[in-house]
C-alpha positions as CSV (number, residue, x, y, z in Angstrom):
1,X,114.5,85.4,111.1
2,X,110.7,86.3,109.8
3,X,108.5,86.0,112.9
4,X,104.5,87.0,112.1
5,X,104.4,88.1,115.6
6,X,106.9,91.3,116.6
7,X,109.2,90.8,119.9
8,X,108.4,94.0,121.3
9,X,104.5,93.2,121.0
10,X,104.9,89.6,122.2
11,X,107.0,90.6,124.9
12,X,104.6,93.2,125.6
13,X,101.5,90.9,126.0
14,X,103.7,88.5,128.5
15,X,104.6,91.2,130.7
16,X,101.1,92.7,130.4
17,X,99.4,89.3,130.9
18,X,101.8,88.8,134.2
19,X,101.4,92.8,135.5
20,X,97.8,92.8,135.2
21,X,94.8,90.6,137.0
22,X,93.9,87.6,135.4
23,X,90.4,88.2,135.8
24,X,91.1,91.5,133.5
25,X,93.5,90.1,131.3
26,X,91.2,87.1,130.3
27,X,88.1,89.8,129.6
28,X,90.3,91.9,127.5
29,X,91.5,88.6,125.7
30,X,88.2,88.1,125.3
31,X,87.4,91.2,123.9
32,X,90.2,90.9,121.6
33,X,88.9,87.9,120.3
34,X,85.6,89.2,119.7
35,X,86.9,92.0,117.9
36,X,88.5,90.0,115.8
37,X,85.7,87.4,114.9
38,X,83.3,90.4,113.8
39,X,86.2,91.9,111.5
40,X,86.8,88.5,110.3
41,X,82.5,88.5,109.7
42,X,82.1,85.2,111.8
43,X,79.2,84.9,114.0
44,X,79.7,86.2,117.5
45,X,78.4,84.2,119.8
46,X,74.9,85.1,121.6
47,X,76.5,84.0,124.9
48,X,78.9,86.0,127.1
């Protein structure tokens, strides 16, 4: 079985998305995202 994502890390993000508030789960999965657009070298957007 070759999975890109590991079990123990997807499990952990689906007990940490369910354990924690959603208004601080979606602002760190927002910051996630960010942090991966500016390694990547896109754009970030000007907006928040």
């Amino acid at each position: 079985m070759r999975s890109p994502v590991r079990p123990l890390s997807a499990r952990k993000l689906a007990r940490d998305f369910y354990l924690r508030p959603a208004s601080d789960c979606a602002t760190d999965f927002l910051g996630k995202v960010l942090v991966r657009q500016t390694r990547a070298g896109w754009p970030t957007p000007t907006h928040t």
